[in-house]
FIBA-170973 format. One line per 5 residues: number of its first residue (from 1); their letters; for each residue x, y negated, z negated of N, C-alpha, C. Coordinates in steps of 0.1 Angstrom, whole numbers. Layout:
<sites>
NUM = a = X:Y:Z:X:Y:Z:X:Y:Z; ... $
</sites>
This chain:
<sites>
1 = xxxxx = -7:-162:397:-1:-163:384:-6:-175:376; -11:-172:366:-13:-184:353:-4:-187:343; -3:-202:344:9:-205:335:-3:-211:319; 4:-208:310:-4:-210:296:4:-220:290; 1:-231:283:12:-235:273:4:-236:260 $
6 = xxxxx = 18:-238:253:9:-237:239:21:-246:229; 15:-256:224:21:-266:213:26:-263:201; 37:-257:200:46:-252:186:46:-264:175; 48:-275:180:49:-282:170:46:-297:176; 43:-308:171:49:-322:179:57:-321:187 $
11 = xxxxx = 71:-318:187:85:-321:190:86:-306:206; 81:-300:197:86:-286:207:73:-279:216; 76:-277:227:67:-273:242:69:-260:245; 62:-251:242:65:-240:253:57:-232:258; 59:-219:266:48:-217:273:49:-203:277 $
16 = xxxxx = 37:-197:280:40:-181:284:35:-176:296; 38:-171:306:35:-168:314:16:-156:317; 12:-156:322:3:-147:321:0:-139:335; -3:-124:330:2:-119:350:-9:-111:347; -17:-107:358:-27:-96:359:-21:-83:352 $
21 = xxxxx = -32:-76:349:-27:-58:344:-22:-49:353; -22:-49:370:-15:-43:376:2:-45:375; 4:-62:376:18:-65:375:22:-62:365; 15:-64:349:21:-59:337:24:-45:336; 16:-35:340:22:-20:342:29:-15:350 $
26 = xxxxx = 34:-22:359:45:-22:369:57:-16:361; 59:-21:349:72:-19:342:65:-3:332; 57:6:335:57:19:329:64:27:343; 71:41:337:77:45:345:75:57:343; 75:70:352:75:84:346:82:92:334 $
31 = xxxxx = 77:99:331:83:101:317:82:96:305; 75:80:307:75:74:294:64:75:286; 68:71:268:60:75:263:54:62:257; 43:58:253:35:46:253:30:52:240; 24:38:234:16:35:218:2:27:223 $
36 = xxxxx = -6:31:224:-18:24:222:-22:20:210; -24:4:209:-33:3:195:-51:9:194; -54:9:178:-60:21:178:-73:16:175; -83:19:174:-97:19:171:-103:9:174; -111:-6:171:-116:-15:182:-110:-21:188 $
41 = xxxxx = -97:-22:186:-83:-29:193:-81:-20:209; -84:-13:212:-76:-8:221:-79:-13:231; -69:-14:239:-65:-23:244:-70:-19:261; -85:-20:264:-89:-14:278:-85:-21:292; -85:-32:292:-80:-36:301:-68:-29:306 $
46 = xxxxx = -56:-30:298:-41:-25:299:-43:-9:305; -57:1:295:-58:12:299:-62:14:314; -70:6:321:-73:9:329:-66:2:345; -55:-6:346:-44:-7:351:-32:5:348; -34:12:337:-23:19:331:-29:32:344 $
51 = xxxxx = -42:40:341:-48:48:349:-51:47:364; -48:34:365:-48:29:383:-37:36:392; -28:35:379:-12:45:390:-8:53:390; -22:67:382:-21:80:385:-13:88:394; -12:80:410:-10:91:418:7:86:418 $
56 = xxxxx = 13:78:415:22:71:415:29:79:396; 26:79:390:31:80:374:28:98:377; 40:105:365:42:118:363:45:120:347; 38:125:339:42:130:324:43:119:316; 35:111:319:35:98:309:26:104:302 $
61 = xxxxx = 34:104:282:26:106:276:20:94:265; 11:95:268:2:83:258:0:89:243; 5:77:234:5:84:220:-4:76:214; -16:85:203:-26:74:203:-29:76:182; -39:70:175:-50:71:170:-62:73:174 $
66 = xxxxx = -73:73:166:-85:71:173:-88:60:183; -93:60:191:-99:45:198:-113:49:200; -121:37:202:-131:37:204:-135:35:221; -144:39:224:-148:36:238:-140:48:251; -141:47:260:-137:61:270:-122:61:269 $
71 = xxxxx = -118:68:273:-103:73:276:-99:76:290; -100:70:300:-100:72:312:-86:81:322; -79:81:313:-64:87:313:-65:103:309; -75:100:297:-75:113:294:-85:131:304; -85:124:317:-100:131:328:-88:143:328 $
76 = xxxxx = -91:153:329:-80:164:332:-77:162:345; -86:154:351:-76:158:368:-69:148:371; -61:143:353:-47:140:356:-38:144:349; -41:155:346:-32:163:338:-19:161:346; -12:159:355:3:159:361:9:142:360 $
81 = xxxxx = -6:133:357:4:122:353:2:116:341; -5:119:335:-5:117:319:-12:126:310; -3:125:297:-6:138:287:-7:130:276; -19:134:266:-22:129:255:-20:133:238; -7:124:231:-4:130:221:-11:120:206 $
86 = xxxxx = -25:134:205:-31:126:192:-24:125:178; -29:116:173:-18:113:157:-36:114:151; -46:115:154:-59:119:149:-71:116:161; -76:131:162:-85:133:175:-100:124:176; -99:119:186:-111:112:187:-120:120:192 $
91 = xxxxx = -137:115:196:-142:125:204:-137:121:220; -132:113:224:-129:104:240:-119:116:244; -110:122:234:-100:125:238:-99:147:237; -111:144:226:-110:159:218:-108:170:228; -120:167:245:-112:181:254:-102:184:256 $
96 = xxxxx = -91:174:254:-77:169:263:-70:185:258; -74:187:245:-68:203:239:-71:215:242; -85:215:248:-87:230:255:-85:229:267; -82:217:276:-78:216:291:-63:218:296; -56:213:285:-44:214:286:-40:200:285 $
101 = xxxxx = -41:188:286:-36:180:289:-34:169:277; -36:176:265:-34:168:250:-30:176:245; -26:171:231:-17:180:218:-16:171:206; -24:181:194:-21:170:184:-11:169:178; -7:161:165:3:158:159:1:158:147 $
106 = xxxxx = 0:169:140:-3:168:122:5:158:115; -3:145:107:8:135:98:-6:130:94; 1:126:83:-7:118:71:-7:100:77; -20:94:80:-21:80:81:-9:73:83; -3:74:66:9:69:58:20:70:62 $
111 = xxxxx = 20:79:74:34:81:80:33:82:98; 26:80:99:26:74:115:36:65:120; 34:53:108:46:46:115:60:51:115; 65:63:107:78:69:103:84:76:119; 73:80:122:74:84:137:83:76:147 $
116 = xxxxx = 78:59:150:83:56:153:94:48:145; 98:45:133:106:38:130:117:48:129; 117:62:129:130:73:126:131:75:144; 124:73:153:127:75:168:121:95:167; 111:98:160:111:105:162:101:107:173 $
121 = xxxxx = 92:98:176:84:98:188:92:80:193; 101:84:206:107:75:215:96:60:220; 95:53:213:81:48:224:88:40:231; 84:35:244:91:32:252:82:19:257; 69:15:258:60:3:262:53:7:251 $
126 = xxxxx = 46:-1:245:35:-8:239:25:-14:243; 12:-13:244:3:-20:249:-5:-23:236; -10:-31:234:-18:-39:219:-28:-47:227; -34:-56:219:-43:-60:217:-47:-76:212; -44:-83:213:-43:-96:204:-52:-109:204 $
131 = xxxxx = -49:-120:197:-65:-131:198:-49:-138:207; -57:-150:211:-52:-164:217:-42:-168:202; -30:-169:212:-20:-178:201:-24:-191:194; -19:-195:183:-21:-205:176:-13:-214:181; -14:-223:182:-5:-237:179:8:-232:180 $
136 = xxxxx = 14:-228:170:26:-224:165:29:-212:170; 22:-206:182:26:-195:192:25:-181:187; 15:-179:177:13:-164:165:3:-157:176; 2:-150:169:-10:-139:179:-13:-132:166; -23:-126:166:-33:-117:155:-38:-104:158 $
141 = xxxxx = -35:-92:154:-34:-84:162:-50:-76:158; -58:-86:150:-68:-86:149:-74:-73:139; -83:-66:146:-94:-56:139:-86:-44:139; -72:-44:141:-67:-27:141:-49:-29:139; -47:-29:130:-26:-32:128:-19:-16:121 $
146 = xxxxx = -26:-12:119:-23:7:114:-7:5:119; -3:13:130:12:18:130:18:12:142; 13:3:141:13:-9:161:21:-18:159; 22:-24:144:36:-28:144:52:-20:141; 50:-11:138:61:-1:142:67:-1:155 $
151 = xxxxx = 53:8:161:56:6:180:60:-4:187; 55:-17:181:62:-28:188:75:-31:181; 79:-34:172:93:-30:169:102:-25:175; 97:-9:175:110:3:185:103:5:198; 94:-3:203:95:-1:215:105:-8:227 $
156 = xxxxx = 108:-4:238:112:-11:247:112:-22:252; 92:-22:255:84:-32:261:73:-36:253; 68:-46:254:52:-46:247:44:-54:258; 37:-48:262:24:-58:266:16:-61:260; 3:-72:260:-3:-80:251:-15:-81:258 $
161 = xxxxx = -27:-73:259:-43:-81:257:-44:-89:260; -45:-104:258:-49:-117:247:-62:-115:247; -69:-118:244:-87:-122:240:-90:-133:236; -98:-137:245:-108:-148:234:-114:-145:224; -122:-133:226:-130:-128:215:-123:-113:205 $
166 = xxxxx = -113:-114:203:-103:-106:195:-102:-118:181; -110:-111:164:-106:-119:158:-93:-122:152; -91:-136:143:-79:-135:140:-77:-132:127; -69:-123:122:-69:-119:107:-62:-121:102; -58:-118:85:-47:-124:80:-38:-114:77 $
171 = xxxxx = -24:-110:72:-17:-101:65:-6:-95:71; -2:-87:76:9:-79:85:8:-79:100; -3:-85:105:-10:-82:120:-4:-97:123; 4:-101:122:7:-116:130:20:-116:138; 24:-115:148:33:-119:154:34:-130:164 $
176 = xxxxx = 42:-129:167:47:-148:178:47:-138:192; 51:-152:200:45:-149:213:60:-144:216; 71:-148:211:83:-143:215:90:-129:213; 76:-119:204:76:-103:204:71:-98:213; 69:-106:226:58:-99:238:63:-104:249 $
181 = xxxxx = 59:-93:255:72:-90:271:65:-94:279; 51:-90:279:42:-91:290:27:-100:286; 19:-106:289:7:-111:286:-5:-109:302; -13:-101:295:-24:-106:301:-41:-108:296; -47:-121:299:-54:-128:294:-67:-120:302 $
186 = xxxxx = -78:-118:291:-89:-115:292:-101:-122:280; -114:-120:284:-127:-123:274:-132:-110:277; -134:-103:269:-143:-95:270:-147:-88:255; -156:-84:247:-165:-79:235:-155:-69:230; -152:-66:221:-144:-55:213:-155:-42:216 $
191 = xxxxx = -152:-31:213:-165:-22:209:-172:-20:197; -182:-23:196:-189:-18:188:-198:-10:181; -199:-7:165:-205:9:163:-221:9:158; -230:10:162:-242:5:159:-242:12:141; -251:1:134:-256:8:120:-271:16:120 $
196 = xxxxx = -268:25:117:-281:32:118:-284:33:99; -299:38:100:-303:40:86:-300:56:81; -298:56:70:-291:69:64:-308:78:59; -298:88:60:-315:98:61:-313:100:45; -327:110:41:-331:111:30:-318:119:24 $
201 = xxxxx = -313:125:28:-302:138:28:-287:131:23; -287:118:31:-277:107:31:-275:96:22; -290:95:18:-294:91:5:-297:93:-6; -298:108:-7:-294:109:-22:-280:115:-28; -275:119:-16:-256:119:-18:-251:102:-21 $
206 = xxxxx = -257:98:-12:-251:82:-17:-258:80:-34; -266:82:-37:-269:79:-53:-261:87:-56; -255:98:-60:-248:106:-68:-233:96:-64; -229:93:-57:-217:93:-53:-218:77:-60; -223:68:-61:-223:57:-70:-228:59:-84 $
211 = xxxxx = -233:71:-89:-235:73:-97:-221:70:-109; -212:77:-98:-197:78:-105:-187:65:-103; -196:55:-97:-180:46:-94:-189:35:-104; -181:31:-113:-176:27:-126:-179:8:-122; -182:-5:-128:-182:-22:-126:-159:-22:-126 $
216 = xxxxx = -158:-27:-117:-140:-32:-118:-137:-22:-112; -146:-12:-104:-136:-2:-98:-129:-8:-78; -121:2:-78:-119:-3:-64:-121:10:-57; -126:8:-43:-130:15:-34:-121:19:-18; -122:30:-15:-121:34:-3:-130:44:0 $
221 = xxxxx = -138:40:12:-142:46:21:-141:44:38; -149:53:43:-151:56:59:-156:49:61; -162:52:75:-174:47:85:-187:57:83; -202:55:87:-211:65:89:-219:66:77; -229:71:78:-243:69:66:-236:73:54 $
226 = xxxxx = -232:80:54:-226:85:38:-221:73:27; -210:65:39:-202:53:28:-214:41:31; -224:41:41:-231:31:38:-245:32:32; -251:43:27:-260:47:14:-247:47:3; -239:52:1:-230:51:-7:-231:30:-16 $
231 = xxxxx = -228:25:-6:-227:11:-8:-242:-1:-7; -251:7:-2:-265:0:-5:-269:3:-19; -264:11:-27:-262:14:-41:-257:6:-53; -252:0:-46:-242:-6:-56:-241:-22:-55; -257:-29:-48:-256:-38:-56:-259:-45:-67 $
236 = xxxxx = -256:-36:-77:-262:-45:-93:-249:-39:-98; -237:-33:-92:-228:-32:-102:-214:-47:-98; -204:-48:-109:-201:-60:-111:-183:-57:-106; -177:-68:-99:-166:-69:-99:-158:-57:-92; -160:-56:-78:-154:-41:-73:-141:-46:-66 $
241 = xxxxx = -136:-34:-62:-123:-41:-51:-125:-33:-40; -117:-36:-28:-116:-28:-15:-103:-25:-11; -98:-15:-12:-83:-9:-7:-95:4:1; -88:3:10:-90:11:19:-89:10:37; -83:23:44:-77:25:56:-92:12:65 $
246 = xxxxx = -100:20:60:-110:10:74:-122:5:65; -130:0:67:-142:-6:66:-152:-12:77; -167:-11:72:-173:-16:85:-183:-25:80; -196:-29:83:-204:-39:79:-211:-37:66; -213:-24:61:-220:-21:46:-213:-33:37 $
251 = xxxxx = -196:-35:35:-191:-41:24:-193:-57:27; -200:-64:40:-205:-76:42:-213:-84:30; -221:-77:32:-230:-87:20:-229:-80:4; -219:-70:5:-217:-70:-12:-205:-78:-16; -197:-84:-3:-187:-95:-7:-196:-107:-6 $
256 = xxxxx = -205:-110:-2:-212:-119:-2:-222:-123:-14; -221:-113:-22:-232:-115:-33:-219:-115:-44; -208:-115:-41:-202:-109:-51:-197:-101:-62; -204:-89:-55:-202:-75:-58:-187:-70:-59; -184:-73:-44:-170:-70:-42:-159:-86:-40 $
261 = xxxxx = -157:-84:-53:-143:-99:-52:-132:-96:-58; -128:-82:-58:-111:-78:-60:-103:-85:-70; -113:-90:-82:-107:-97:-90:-100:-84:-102; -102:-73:-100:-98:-66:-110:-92:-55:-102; -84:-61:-91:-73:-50:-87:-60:-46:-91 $
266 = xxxxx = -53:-37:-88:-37:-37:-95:-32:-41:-82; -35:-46:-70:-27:-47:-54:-37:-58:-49; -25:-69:-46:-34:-79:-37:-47:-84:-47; -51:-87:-54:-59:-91:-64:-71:-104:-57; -82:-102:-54:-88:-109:-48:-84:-112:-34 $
271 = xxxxx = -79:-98:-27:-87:-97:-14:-95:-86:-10; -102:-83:1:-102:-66:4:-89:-64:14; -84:-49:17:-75:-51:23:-76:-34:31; -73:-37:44:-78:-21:53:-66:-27:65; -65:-12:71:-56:-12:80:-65:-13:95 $
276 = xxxxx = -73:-11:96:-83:-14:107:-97:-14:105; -106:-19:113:-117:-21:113:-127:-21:123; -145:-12:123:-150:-9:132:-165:-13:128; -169:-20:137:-183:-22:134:-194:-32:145; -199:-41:141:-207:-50:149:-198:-64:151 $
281 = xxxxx = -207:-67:161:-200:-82:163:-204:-90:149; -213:-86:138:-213:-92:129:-198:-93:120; -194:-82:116:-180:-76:112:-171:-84:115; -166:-86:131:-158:-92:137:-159:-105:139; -170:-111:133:-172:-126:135:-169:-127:118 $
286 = xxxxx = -171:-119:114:-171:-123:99:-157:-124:94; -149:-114:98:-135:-113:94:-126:-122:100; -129:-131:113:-122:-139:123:-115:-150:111; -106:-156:114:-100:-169:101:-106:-167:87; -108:-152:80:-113:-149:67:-101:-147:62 $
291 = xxxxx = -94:-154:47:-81:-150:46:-87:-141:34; -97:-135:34:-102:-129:21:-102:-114:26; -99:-112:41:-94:-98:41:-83:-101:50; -76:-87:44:-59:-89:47:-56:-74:51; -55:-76:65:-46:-68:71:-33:-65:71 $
296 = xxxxx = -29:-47:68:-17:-45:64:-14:-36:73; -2:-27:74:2:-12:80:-3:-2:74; -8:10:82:-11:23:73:1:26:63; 19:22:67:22:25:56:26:18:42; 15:9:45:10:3:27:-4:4:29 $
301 = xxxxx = -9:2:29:-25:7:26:-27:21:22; -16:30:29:-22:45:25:-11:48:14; -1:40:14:11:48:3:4:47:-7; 4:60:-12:1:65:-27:2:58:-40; 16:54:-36:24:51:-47:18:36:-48 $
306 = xxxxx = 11:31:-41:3:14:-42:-9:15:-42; -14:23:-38:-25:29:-38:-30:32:-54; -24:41:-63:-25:40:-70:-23:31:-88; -17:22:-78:-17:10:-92:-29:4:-93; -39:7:-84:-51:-1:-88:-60:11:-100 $
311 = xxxxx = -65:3:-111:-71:10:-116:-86:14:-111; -93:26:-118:-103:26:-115:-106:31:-97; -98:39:-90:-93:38:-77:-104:46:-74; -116:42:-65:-124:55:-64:-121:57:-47; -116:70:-44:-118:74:-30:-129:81:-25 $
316 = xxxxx = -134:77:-15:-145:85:-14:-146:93:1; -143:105:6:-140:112:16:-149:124:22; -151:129:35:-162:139:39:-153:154:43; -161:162:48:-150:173:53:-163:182:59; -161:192:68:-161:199:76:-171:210:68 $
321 = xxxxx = -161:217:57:-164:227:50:-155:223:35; -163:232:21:-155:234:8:-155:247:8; -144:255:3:-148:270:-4:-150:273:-18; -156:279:-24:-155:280:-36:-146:277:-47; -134:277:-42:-119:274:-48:-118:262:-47 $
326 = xxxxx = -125:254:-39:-127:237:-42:-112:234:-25; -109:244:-18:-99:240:-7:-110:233:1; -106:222:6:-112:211:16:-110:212:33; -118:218:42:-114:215:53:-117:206:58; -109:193:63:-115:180:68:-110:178:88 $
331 = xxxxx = -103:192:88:-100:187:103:-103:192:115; -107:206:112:-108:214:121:-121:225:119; -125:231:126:-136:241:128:-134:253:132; -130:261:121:-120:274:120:-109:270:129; -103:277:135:-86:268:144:-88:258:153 $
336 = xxxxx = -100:255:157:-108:246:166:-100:232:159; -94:222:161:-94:210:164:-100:199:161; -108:192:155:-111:185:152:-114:168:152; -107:164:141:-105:154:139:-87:148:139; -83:152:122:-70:151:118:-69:153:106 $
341 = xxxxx = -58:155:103:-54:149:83:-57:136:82; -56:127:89:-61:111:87:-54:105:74; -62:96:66:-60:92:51:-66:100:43; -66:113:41:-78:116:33:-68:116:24; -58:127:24:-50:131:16:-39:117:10 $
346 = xxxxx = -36:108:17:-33:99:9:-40:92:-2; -54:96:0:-63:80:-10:-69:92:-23; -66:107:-18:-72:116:-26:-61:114:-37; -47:113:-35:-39:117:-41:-35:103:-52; -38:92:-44:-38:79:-49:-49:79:-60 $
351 = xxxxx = -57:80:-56:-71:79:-69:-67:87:-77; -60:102:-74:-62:110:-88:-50:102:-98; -39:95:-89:-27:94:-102:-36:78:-106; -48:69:-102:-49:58:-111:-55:58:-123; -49:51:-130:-56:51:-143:-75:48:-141 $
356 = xxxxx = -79:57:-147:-96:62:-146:-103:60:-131; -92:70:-121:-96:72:-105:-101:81:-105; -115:84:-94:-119:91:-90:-115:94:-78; -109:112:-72:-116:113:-58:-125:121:-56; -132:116:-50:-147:121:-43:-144:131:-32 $
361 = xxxxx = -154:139:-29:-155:148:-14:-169:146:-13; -179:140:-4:-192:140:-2:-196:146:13; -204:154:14:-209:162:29:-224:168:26; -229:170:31:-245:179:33:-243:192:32; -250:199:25:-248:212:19:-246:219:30 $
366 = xxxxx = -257:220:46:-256:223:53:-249:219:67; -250:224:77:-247:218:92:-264:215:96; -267:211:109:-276:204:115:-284:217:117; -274:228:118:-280:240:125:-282:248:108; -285:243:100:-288:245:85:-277:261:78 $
371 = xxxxx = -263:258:87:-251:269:81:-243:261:70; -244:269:57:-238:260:47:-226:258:50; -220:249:43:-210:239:42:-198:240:25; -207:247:21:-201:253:11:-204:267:14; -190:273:13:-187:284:20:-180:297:9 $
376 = xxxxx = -179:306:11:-172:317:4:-152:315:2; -153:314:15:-141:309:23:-136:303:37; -132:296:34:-128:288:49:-127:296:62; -134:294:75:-134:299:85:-120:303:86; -115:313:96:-101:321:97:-94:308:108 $
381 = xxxxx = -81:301:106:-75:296:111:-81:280:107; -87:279:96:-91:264:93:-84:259:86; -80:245:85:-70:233:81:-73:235:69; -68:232:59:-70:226:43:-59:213:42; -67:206:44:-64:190:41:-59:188:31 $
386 = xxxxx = -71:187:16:-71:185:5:-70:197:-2; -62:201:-8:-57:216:-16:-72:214:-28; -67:231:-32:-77:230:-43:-72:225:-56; -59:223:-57:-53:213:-67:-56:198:-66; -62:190:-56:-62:183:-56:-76:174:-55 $
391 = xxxxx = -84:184:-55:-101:178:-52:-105:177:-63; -113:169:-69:-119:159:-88:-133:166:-76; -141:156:-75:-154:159:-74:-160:163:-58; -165:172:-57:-178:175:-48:-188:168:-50; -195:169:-38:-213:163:-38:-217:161:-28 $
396 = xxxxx = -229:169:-26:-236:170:-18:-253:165:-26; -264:167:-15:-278:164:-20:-278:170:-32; -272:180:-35:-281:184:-46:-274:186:-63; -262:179:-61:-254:173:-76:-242:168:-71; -233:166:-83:-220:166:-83:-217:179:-91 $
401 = xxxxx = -201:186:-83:-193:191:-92:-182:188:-94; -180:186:-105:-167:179:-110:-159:193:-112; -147:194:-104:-139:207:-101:-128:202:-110; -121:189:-117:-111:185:-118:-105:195:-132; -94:206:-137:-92:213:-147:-99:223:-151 $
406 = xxxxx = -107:225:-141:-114:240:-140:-111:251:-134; -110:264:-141:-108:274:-137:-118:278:-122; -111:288:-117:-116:291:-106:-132:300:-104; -133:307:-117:-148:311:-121:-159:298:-120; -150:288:-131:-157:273:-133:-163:268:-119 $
411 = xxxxx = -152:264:-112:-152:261:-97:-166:266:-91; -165:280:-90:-169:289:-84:-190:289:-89; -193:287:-94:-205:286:-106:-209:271:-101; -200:262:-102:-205:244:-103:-203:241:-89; -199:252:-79:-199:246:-63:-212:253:-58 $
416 = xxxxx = -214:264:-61:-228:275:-57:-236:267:-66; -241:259:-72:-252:253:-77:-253:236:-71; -249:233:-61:-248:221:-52:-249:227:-37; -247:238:-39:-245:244:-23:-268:242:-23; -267:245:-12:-281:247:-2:-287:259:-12 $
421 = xxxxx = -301:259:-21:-308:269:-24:-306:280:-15; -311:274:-4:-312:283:5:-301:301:6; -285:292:2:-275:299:2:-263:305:-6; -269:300:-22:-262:301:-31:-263:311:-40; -272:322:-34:-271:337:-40:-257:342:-29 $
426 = xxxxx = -264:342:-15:-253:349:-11:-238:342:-8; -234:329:-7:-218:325:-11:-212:334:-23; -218:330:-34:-213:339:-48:-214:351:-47; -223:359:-39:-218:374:-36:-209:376:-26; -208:365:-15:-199:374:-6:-180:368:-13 $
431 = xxxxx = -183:359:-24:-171:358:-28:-167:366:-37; -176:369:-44:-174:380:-54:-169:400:-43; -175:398:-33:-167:408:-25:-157:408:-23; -157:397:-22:-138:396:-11:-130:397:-19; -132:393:-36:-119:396:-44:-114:412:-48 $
</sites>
């Protein structure tokens, strides 16, 4: 056993215990249900002490977000001691739904945490993720705070990560050492997402898609070539902001040239602000004691209602498939499973009510296997995310369509002329059949 201390003040001493990850999971028990923090935060050490007592644990269900890196809980041949309940499917986890041994949870980003603050998902331990306390006994819950302070709140128990190399960030992600039940100390590298270069295909969607975002606008995007040709674009325009769920290394050196300095936001004004974050050790060395990004909960980053006081709100979002009616599937692959509802539909809905917002839908006309992506109609049993009430623009390689007050002929004409040459005789006929 390691004893830690840590200096609160001149006057006052105190100190926290620290115990291996076997003794810390000691206190999960069958039946219970657990919060993992989500995406480079997750908290592997804890996971894999947690998966050690397989033969010992029965029906523990792990409730998650995305995480990055393996899921070792999730192998089906433990389906009898733990079951996995996604709030948005990763790939670590995606078989867990044809095996039997997962199940998703349709909810909007924005309401994850409602889950646990109404007790409608019991959580019972917590496992997070955190940097080394400060002086004053704070912890930072670093590159991922989404709905993990919720969990720790209504949970029972919390255990704690610590890291050396977990950065410290500023905003909603701070708590003291006196919200944690359990500590165990580790050094080990967060995960990270390599940057790759965006293909020709990726690059000219990224022109069109800056084509439209305006000097003083503010942004949300993803991860992956799209939002990063998206943002190699956009260094000669002036004064942007950053609201948005995640971000990764593309917005580095446009806050560094001063591209992006949030001086013309309606929220938080001169910071960027995301509920988690995935990228390189560049990323996470860069954000460490940065008070210039501010970490908050998904439910203020994604609420609408704050979301949209920034003017100029541009969202920028991908999907699966469009149909000619402009319906969005972003989650699934005809009933097949997917991903999630995620934030799309919060930041879609945010951008449309801000004064001169854009939301975007950007994707490749086709799939890899060259089957378009603009479609007649959505596969039989596929998600619609984003309604057709609610989608402003398409774009793919080969234009923008601006769908926003357009009749459904309109739609229908300005989505088949962005769709793939290849496929844009027969979409318009096989839709013109089906009515």
């Amino acid at each position: 056993m390691i004893i830690s201390t840590l200096i609160l003040n001149s006057n006052i001493l105190t100190m926290y215990t620290s115990v291996s990850a076997e003794e810390a999971l000691k206190i999960v028990k069958s039946n219970d249900k657990i919060y993992i923090q989500a995406a480079a935060a997750v908290p592997n050490v804890l996971i894999n002490a947690l998966t050690a007592r397989h033969e010992e644990l029965r029906n523990v269900e792990i409730c998650q977000l995305h995480t990055e890196g393996p899921a070792p809980y999730a192998d089906p041949k433990y389906t009898n001691s733990f079951h996995v309940n996604s709030f948005f499917i990763g790939k670590n986890v995606r078989h867990t739904l044809k095996a039997g041994n997962g199940s998703y949870t349709p909810v909007f980003l924005s309401e994850v945490p409602l889950l646990f603050k109404r007790n409608i998902v019991d959580v019972k331990v917590a496992l997070i993720h955190v940097s080394v306390p400060d002086i004053h006994g704070y912890c930072s819950l670093g590159v991922s705070v989404e709905a993990t302070l919720a969990a720790i709140d209504n949970a029972d128990y919390v255990i704690a990560q610590v890291n050396k190399q977990m950065p410290r960030t500023f905003g909603d992600g701070i708590i003291h050492v006196t919200e944690i039940n359990a500590f165990v100390e580790c050094d080990e590298p967060l995960p990270t997402i390599p940057v790759t270069e965006p293909t020709d295909i990726e690059t000219k969607i990224g022109d069109y898609v800056a084509s439209l975002i305006e000097d003083r606008s503010t942004l949300q995007m993803g991860i992956g070539n799209i939002p990063n040709a998206v943002l190699s674009r956009l260094h000669n325009h002036k004064d942007l902001g950053l609201h948005t769920e995640m971000f990764s290394d593309g917005v580095i050196d446009l806050i560094l040239k001063d591209v992006i300095n949030g001086n013309y936001k309606g929220v938080n004004p001169g910071r960027a602000m995301a509920t988690f974050l995935m990228g390189s050790k560049r990323l996470y060395d860069y954000v460490d004691d940065n008070p210039f990004v501010e970490m908050r909960t998904s439910d203020y980053v994604n609420d609408v209602s704050v979301i949209k006081q920034n003017p100029r709100m541009v969202a920028i979002n991908s999907a699966i498939e469009v149909d000619l009616t402009g319906q969005v599937c972003a989650d699934s692959i005809g009933s097949k499973m997917y991903s999630g509802v995620g934030g799309q539909m919060d930041f879609i809905r945010g951008a449309s009510l801000s004064e001169g917002g854009k939301a975007i839908i950007a994707l490749p006309s086709v799939t890899k296997k060259g089957i378009s992506r603009i479609v007649p109609s959505l596969k039989p049993g596929a998600g619609v995310v984003t309604t057709r009430a609610h989608v402003h623009y398409v774009v793919t390689e080969y234009g923008i369509a601006n769908l926003y007050g357009k009749t459904i002929s309109q739609r229908v004409k300005a989505l088949a002329e962005i769709a793939h040459p290849d496929h844009r005789e027969a979409i318009e006929k096989v839709y013109v059949e089906m009515r």
